[in-house]
BAKOL-61017 format. One line per 10 residues: number of its first residue (from 1); their letters; for each residue z, x, y of C-alpha. Coordinates in nm, 3 decimals. Each point is the difference from the previous one (the first is absolute). Layout:
NUM) A) Z X Y  ...
***
This chain:
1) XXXXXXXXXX) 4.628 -9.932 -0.572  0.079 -0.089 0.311  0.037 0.183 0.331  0.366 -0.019 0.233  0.017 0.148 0.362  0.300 -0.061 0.249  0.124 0.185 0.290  0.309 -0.026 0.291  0.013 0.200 0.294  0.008 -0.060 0.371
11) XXXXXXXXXX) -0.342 -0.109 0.071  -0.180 -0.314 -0.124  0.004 0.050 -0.380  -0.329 -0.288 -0.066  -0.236 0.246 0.095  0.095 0.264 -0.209  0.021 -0.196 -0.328  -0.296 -0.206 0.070  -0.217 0.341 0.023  0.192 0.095 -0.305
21) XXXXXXXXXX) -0.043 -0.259 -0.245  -0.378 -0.003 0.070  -0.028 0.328 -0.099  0.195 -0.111 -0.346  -0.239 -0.274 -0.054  -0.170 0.226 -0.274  0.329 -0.081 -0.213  -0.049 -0.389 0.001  -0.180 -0.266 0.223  0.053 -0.361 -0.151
31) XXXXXXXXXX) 0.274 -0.032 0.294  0.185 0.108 0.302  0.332 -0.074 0.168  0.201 0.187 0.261  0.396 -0.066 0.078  0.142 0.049 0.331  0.295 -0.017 0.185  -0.077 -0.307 0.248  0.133 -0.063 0.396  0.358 -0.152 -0.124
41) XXXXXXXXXX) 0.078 0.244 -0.244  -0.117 -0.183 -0.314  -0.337 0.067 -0.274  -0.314 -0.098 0.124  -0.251 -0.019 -0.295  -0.368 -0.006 0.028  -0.231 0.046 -0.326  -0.249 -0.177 -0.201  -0.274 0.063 -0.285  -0.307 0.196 0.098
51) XXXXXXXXXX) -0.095 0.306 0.197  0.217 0.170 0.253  -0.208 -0.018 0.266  -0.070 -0.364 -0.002  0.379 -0.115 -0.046  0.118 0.214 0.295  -0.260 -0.134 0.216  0.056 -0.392 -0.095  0.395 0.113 0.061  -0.059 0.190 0.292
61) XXXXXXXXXX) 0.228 0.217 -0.139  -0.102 0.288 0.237  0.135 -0.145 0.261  0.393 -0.021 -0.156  0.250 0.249 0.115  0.239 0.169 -0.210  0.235 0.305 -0.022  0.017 -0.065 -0.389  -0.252 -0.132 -0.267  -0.114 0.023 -0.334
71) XXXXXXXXXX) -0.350 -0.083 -0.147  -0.178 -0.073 -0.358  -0.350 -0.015 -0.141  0.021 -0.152 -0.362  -0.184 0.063 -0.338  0.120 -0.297 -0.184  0.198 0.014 -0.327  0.244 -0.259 -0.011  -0.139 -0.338 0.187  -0.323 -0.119 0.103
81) XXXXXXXXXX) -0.149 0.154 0.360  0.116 -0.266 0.210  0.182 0.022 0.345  0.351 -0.153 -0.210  -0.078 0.334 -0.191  -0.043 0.275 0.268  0.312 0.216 0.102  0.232 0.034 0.185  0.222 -0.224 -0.207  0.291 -0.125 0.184
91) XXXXXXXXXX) 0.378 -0.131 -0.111  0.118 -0.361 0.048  0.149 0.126 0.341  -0.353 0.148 0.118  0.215 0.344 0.128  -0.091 0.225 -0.317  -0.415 0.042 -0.031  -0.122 0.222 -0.286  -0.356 0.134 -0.068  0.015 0.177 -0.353
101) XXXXXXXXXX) -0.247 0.167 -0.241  -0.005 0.033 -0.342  0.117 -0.260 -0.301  0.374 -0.113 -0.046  0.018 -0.071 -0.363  0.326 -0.112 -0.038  -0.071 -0.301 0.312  0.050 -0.309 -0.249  0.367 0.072 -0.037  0.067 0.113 0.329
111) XXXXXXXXXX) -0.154 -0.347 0.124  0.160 -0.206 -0.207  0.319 0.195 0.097  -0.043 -0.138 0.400  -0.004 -0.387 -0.118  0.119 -0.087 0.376  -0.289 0.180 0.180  -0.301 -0.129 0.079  -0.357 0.153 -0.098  -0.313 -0.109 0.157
121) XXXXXXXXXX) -0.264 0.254 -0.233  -0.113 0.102 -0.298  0.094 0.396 0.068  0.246 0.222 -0.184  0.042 0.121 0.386  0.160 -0.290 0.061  0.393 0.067 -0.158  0.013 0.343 0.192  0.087 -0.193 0.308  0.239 -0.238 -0.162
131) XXXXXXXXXX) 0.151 0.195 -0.206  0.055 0.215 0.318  0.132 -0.311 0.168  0.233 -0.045 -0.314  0.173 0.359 0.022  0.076 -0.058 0.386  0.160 -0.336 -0.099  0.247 0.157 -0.190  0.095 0.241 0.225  -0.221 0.280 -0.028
141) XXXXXXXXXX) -0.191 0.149 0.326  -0.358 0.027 0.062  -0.046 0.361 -0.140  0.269 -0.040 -0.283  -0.186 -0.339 -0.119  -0.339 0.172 -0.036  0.140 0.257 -0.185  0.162 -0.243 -0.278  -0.328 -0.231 0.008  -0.202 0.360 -0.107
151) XXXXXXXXXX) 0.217 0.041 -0.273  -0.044 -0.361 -0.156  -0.405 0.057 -0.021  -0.163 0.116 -0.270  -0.326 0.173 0.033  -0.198 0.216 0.237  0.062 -0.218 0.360  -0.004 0.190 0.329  0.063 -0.256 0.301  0.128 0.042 0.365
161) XXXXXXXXXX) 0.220 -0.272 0.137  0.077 -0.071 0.406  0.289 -0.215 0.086  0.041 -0.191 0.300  0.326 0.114 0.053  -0.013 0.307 -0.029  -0.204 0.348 0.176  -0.095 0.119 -0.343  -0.298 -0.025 -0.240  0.098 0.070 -0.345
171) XXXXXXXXXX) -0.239 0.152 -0.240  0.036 0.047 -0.349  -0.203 0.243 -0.230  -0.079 -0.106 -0.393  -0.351 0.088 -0.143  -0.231 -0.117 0.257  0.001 0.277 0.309  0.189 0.024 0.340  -0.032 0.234 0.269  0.223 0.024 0.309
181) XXXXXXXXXX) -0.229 0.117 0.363  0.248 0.144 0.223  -0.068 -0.069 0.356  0.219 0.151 0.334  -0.044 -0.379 0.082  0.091 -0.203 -0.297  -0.024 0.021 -0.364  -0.320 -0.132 -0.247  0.025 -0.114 -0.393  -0.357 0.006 -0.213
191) XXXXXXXXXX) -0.149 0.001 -0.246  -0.187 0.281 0.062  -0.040 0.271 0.255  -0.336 -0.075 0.218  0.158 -0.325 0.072  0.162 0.159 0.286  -0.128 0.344 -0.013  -0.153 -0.049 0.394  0.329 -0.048 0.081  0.175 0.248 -0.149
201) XXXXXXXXXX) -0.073 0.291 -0.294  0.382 0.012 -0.096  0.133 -0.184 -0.321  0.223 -0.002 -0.253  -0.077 -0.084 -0.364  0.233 -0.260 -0.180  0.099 0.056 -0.372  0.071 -0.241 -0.205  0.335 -0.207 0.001  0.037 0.122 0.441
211) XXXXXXXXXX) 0.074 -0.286 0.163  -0.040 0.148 0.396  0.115 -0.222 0.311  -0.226 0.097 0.291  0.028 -0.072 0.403  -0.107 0.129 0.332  0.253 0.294 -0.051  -0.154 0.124 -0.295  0.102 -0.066 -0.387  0.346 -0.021 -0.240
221) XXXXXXXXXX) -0.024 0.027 -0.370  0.196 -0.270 -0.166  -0.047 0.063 -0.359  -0.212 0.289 -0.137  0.008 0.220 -0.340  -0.056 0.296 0.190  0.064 -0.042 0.363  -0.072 0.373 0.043  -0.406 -0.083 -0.014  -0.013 -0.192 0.330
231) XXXXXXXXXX) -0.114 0.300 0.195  -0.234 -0.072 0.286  -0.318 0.168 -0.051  -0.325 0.025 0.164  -0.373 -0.112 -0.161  -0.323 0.099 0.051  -0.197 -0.286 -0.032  -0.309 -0.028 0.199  -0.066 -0.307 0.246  -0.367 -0.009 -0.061
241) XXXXXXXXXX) 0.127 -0.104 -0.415  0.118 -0.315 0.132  -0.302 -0.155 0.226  -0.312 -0.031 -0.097  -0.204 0.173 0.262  -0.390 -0.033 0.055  0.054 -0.187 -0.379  -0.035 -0.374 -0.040  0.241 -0.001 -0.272  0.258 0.255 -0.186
251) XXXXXXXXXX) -0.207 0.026 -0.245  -0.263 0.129 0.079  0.168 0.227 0.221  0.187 0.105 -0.317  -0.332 0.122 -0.205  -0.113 0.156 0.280  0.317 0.237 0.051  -0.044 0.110 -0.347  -0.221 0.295 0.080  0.206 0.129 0.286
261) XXXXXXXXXX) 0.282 -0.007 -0.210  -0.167 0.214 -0.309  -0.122 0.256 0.267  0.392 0.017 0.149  0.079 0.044 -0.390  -0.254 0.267 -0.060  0.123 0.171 0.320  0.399 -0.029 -0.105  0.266 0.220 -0.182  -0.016 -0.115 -0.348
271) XXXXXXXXXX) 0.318 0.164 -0.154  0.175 -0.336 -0.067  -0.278 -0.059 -0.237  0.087 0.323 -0.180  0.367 -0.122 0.002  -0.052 -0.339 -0.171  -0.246 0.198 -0.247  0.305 0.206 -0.100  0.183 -0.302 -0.059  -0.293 -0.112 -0.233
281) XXXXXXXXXX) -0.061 0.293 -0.149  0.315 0.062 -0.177  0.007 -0.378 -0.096  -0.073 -0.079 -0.379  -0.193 -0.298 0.124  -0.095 -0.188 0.326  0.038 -0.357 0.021  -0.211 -0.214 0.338  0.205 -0.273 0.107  -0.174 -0.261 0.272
291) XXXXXXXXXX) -0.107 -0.358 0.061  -0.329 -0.083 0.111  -0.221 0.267 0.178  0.276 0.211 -0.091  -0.026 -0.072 -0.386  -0.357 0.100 0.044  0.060 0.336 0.174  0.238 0.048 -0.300  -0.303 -0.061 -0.267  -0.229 0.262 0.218
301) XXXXXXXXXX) 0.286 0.256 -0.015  0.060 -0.057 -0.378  -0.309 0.013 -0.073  -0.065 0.362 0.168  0.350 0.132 -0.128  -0.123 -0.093 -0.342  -0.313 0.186 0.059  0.157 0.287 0.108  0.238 -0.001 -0.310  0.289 -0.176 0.061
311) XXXXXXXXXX) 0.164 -0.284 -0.073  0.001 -0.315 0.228  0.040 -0.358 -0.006  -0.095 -0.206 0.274  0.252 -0.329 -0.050  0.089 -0.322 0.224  0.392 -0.033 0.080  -0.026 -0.348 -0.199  -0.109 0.196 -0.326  0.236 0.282 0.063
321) XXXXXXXXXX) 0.258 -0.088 -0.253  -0.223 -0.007 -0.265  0.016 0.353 0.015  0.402 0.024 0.065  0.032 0.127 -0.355  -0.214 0.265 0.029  0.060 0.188 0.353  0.198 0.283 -0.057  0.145 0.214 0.290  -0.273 0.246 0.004
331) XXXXXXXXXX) -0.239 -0.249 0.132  -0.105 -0.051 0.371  -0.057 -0.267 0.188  -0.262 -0.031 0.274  0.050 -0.310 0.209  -0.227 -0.112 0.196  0.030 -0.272 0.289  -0.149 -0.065 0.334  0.331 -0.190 0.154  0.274 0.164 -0.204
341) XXXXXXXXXX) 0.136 -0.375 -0.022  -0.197 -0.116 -0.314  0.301 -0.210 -0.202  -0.154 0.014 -0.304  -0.002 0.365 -0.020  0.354 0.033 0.169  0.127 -0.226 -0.261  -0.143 0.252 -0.301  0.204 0.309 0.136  0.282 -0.085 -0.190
351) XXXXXXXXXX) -0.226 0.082 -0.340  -0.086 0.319 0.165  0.324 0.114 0.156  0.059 0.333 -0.207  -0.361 0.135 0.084  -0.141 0.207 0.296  -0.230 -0.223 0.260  -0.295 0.093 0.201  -0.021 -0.245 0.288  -0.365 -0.053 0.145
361) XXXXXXXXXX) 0.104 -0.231 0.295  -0.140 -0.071 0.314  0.331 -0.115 0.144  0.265 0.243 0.115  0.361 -0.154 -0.058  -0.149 -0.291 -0.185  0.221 -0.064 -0.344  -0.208 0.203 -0.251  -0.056 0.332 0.276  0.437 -0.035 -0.003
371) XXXXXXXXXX) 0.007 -0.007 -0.368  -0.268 0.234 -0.189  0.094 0.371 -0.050  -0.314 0.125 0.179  -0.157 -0.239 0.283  -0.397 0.081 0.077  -0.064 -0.148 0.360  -0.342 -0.161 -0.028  -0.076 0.036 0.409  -0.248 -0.228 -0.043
381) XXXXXXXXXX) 0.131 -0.151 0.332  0.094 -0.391 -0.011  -0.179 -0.252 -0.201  -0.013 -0.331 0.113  -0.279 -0.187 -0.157  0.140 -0.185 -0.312  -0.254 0.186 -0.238  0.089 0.370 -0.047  -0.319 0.217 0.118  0.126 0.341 0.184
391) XXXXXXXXXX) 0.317 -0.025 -0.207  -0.215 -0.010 -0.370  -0.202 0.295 0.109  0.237 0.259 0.099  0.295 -0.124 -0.235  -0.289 0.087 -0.279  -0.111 0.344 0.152  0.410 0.100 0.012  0.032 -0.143 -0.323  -0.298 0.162 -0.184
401) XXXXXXXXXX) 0.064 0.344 0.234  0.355 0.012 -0.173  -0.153 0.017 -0.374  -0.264 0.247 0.083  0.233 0.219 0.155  0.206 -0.015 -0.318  -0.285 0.095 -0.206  0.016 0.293 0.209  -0.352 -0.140 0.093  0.057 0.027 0.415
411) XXXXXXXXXX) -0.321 0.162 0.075  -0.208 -0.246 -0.144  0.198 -0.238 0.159  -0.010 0.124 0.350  -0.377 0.038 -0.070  -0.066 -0.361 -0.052  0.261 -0.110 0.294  -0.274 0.231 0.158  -0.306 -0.197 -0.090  0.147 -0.357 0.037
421) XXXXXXXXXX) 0.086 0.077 0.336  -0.358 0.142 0.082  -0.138 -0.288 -0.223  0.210 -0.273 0.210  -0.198 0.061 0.282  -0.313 -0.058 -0.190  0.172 -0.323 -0.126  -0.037 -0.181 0.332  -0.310 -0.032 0.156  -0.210 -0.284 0.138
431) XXXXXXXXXX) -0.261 -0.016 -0.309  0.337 -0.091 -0.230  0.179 -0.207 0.262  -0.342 -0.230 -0.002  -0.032 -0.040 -0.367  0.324 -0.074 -0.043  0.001 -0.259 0.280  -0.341 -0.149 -0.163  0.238 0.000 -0.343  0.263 -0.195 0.138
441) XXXXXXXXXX) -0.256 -0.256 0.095  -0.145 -0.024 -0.357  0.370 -0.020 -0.179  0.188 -0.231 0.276  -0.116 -0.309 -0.198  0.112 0.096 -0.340  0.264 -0.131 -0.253  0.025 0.296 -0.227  -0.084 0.376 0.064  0.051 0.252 -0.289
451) XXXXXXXXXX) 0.094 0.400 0.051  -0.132 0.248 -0.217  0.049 0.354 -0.102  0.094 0.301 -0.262  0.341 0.189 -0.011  0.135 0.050 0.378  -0.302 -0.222 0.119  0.162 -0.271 -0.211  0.361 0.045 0.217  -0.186 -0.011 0.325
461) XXXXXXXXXX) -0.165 -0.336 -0.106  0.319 -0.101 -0.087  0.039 0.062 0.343  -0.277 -0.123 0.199  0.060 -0.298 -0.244  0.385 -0.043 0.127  -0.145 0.037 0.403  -0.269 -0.293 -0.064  0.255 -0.225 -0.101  0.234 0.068 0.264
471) XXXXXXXXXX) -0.203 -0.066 0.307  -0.268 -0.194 -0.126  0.117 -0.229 -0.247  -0.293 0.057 -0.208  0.121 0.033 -0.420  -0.105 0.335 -0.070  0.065 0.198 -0.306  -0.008 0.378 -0.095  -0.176 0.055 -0.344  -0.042 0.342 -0.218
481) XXXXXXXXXX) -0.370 0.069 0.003  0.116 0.117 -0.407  0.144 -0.318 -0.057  -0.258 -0.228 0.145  -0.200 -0.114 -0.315  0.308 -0.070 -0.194  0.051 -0.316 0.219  -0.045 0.008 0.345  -0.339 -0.008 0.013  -0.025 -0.373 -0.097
491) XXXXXXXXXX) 0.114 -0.055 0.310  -0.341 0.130 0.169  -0.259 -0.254 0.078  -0.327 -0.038 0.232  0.118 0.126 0.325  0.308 0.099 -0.052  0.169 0.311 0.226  0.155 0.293 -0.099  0.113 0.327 0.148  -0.060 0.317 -0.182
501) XXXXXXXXXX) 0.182 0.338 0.143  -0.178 0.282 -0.197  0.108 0.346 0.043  -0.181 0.281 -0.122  0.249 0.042 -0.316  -0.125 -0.301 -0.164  -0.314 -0.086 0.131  -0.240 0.005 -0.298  0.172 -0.207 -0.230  0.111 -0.305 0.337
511) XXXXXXXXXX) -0.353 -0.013 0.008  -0.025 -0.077 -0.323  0.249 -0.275 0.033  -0.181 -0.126 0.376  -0.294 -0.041 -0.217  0.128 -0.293 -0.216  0.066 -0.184 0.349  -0.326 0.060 0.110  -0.124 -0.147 -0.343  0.163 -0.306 0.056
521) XXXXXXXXXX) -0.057 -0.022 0.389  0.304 0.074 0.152  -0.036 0.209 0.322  0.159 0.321 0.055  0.182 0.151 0.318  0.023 0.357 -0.086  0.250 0.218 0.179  -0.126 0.384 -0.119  -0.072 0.320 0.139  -0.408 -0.057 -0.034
531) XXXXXXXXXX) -0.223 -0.289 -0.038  -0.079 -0.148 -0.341  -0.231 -0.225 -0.127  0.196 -0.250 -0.127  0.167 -0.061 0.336  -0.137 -0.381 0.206  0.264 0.228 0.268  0.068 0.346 0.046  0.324 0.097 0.174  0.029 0.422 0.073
541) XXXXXXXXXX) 0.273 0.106 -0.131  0.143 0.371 0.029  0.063 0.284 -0.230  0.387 0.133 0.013  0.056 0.103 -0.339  0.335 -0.101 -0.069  -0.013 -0.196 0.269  -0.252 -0.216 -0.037  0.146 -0.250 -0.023  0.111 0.011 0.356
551) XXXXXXXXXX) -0.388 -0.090 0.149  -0.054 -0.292 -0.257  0.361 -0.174 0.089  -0.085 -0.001 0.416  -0.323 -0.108 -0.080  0.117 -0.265 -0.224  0.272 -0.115 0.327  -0.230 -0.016 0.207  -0.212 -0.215 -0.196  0.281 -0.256 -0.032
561) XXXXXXXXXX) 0.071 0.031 0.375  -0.308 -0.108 0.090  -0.026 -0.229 -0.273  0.330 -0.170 0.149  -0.199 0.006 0.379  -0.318 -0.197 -0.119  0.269 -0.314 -0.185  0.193 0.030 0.340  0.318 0.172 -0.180  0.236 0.204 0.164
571) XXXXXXXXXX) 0.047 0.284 -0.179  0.317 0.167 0.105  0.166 -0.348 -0.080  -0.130 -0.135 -0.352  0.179 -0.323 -0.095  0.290 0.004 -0.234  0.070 0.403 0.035  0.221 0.221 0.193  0.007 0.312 0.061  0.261 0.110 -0.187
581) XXXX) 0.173 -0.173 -0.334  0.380 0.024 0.070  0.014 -0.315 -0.231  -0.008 0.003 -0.392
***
C-alpha cells in the first residue's frame, strides 16, 4: 500500500512527480523519497520518514533539476518507518534506484542468494536493486536484467526502476496497479491516474506480468501476456475529484458530494443496472464478495435479495473457501471494491474462476474492472480520504438497485432513488449540522462508544462503527439491538454513550431495547426519522425506504469527521491506513 510516480521528458521532471506523489499520499504517509538523475550523470537520493511536505522542504528538493525521476510514499510492511527504510533503494554501485509496492515473499532466499552485496535496511525493496545489479554483472543489459529479476519474485510486487546509465525507466506490473500518462513531452509511471491527470488525460493501463520501459519518446513493451491491451485511451476524470476546493479536508468534501452524485444517478440511463440484473437473475444464487465497507454493502444487498426471495450470501474473501465445496457454476458473484486493487479479494478468484462476476468498481482499468465478466462503474468520482464515504453510498445504491431490478421490482426502486434524493436535501441543514457539531463535543473525550440497531440499521452501525475507528481512534463497536441482553449489555454503565440508528421498520421493539440503557443510565444518541423520548440527543434522520440507510451512514461520517476536528485528527489521513489494501 504504497503509492509510485516517475516521469522523463524534456522539461524538469521534479516538478511533475513532486505534484504527483502528493496527490498519492492517500495510499501511504509514514515516508517519502524521490530519486533523480543528478548534474554528473549519477542518483541523487533525497527521502526520509514523515510527511511529504515537510521532507521536501528540509531537502529543498524543489529546487533540484531533472529530466528523469522517480518518487515513493510508503505504508510500511516490511521494516520499521525510519529514513534507512524509505525507498528508493539503491545497489552497491548507487546507479540502479528502485521504489516498489507490494510484498516480495520469496526475499529471504533471494538475499541470502547476493552474499557479496551490501544492504543497509530492513525492506524486502531492498534485493530488487541488487539483484538488478547481479543480472548486469553477468552480462545481461539494463532491460534484459529487470526482466529475469521479475521472474525470480514471488508474490504480487509492482516496482519501477531508473538507471543511471541509461534514458529509460522500467516499470513492472504484478498485483499492485500501474498506469502509464502519455505526454507529447515525456512519458509518466503511477500509481494511479489523477497523479498526473493536469498534465495529461491519456494513459495506458498495465496488466499484470508487463514490464514497460518508458522515455521522452514515448513507451516499449518488454514483456507482456497480451501486448495487444496497451492501447492509448482517453479518461474522463474530473480535476475538481482531486483538490479539495472551498473544503478543509477530502473528507468532508467527500460527504458532501454524495447528494450531487445521487441526483446525477437519478437523472442517468440506468440500463446497465438491468444488464447486471439479468446476470443475477438467471443465477441459482448470488454470492457478495468485499473487504471492509465493501463487506458491509455486501450484508445490505444480501439482506434485501433475501427479502425479495432469493438467495444471497454476503462473505469476506478470507472466508471464501469455506464455501469452495459448495459453489456450483450457476452461482454469481457480485464483487464489490472501491480500488479494484484489494489483494485479498484478487487472491480468492482462483476459487471462483468457473463463475460469472459482477464488478461494482469505482476504478476503470484497475485489476478487478479487467477481470469480472460484467464491470459496474461506480462514478462516484475519486476518493481520497482513507475512510470510504461517497464510495459506501453509491457502491450500496448500485448494489441494492441490481437486486431490486431482478425482482422485477424497478418501480419501487426508482421510487425510493426518488425520495432519497428529495430527502438528501432535507438531510443537510444548519439545525443538524449544529447538533451534530455540539455531539462531537460531548463524545471527543470518550474511550468506548457503542452502535446500535435492528436488521439493515444493524449493517449501517456496523458502519458508522468502522468510520469512528478510522479517523478518530475512539474503540467503537456495532451491537444487534436483538442481541443486546444476551451479553452486551453488561458492558453499559453510568454514563456510558451509545448510538442508536432507528428506522421506521423496527422502531417499537429498539425502543424497547433503548429502554434497558436508560434503566441503567447510559445516554442515548439517537439517529431516527422523529424524536423519541428515550433520546439525551436527537439526530434527524431521513426516510428512503430501501434506502435508508443512505441518510443514517452520512450522518454517522460526519459525526466522526467532526469528532476527528475537536481531538485535532486529520481525517483524510488516519494513522496506520491507506487507502487502498494491495497487501495481504
Amino acid at each position: 500500500m504504497c503509492g509510485i510516480i516517475g516521469y522523463t521528458g524534456n522539461e524538469n521532471s521534479i516538478p511533475f512527480v513532486l505534484e504527483g506523489i502528493k496527490s498519492l499520499e492517500y495510499r501511504g504517509y509514514d515516508s517519502f523519497g524521490c530519486a533523480f538523475q543528478g548534474k554528473n550523470n549519477n542518483i541523487e537520493i533525497r527521502k526520509d520518514a514523515g510527511r511529504i511536505n515537510k521532507i521536501i522542504d528540509n531537502y529543498s528538493l524543489d529546487k533540484e533539476i531533472s529530466n528523469k525521476s522517480i518518487a515513493h510514499t510508503r505504508w510500511a510492511t516490511h521494516g520499521g518507518v525510519t529514513k534507512m527504510n524509505s525507498h528508493p533503494m539503491l545497489d552497491c554501485s548507487g546507479k540502479i534506484a528502485v521504489v516498489h509496492n507490494g510484498i516480495i515473499e520469496n526475499f529471504k532466499e533471494l538475499k541470502e542468494s547476493l552474499p557479496n552485496h551490501l544492504f543497509s535496511s530492513e525492506t524486502d525493496t531492498e534485493v530488487l536493486p541488487h539483484l538488478i545489479e547481479e543480472e548486469m554483472a553477468n552480462g545481461k543489459n539494463f532491460e534484459e536484467a529487470v526482466i529475469a529479476v521479475s521472474e525470480k519474485i514471488t508474490g504480487f510486487s509492482s516496482f519501477v526502476v531508473m538507471n543511471a546509465d541509461s534514458d529509460n525507466i522500467i516499470a513492472v506490473k504484478s498485483g499492485s496497479p500501474l498506469v502509464l500518462g502519455v505526454r507529447d513531452k515525456g512519458m509518466f509511471v503511477a500509481s494511479d491516474v489523477p497523479s498526473f491527470l493536469k498534465y495529461t488525460n491519456k494513459v495506458v493501463y498495465l496488466s499484470d506480468g508487463d514490464v514497460i520501459a518508458i522515455n521522452k519518446a514515448g513507451f516499449k513493451i518488454l514483456k507482456s501476456n497480451n501486448p495487444t491491451k496497451h492501447k492509448v485511451r482517453e479518461v474522463t476524470f474530473s480535476i475538481a475529484d482531486i483538490d479539495k476546493g472551498k473544503y478543509k479536508h477530502f473528507m468532508l468534501k467527500e460527504i458532501m458530494e454524495q447528494q450531487s452524485l445521487v441526483s446525477k444517478l437519478v437523472n442517468s440511463d440506468l440500463s446497465y443496472i438491468k444488464n447486471a440484473a439479468s446476470l443475477v437473475s438467471l443465477s441459482k444464487r448470488v454470492f457478495l464478495l468485499g473487504s471492509g465497507s465493501s463487506f458491509h454493502i455486501a450484508l445490505l444487498t444480501a439482506n434485501l435479495f433475501r427479502d425479495l426471495g432469493k438467495d444471497a450470501i454476503a462473505v469476506q474473501p478470507q472466508d471464501l473457501l469455506n464455501y469452495s465445496k459448495t459453489i456450483s457454476k450457476e452461482d454469481v458473484f457480485m464483487i464489490i471494491s472501491q480500488s479494484g486493487e484489494t489483494m485479498d479479494v484478487i487472491e480468492s478468484l482462483p476459487i471462483i474462476k468457473d463463475n460469472k462476476k459482477i464488478g461494482i468498481i469505482n476504478t476503470e482499468g484497475s485489476t478487478l474492472a479487467n477481470v469480472v465478466d460484467y464491470f459496474i462503474n461506480v462514478n462516484a468520482g475519486h476518493e481520497k480520504g482513507v475512510a470510504a464515504t461517497k464510495t459506501f453510498t453509491m457502491s450500496a445504491i448500485l448494489s441494492c438497485l441490481i437486486a431490486m431490478f431482478s425482482a422485477g421490482e424497478e418501480r419501487e426502486a426508482l421510487n425510493d432513488l426518488n425520495l432519497l434524493n428529495i430527502n438528501l436535501y432535507n438531510l443537510f441543514v444548519p439545525s443538524v449540522y449544529k447538533t451534530i457539531k455540539d455531539t462531537a463535543l460531548i463524545l471527543k473525550k470518550e474511550k468506548d462508544i457503542f452502535f446500535l440497531g435492528r436488521g439493515n440499521d444493524y449493517i449501517s452501525a456496523m458502519e458508522a462503527a468502522l468510520k469512528m475507528k478510522e479517523v478518530t481512534y475512539i474503540h467503537s463497536e456495532a451491537i444487534d439491538s436483538a442481541t443486546f441482553k444476551h451479553g452486551p449489555l453488561a458492558l453499559i454503565s453510568k454514563g456510558t454513550y451509545s448510538v442508536a440508528l432507528v428506522s421506521d421498520r423496527f422502531k417499537d421493539r429498539e425502543i424497547n431495547n433503548l429502554k434497558e440503557i436508560k434503566a441503567r443510565n447510559g445516554k442515548i444518541i439517537g439517529i431516527a426519522n422523529e424524536k423519541m423520548d428515550v433520546f439525551d440527543v436527537f439526530i434527524r434522520s431521513q426516510p428512503a425506504g430501501i434506502f435508508s440507510f443512505v441518510p443514517q451512514v452520512i450522518l454517522s461520517q460526519l459525526l466522526s469527521y467532526y469528532i476527528s476536528l475537536s481531538k485535532h485528527i486529520d481525517p483524510d489521513h488516519p494513522r496506520n491506513l491507506a487507502k487502498a489494501v494491495t497487501t495481504k
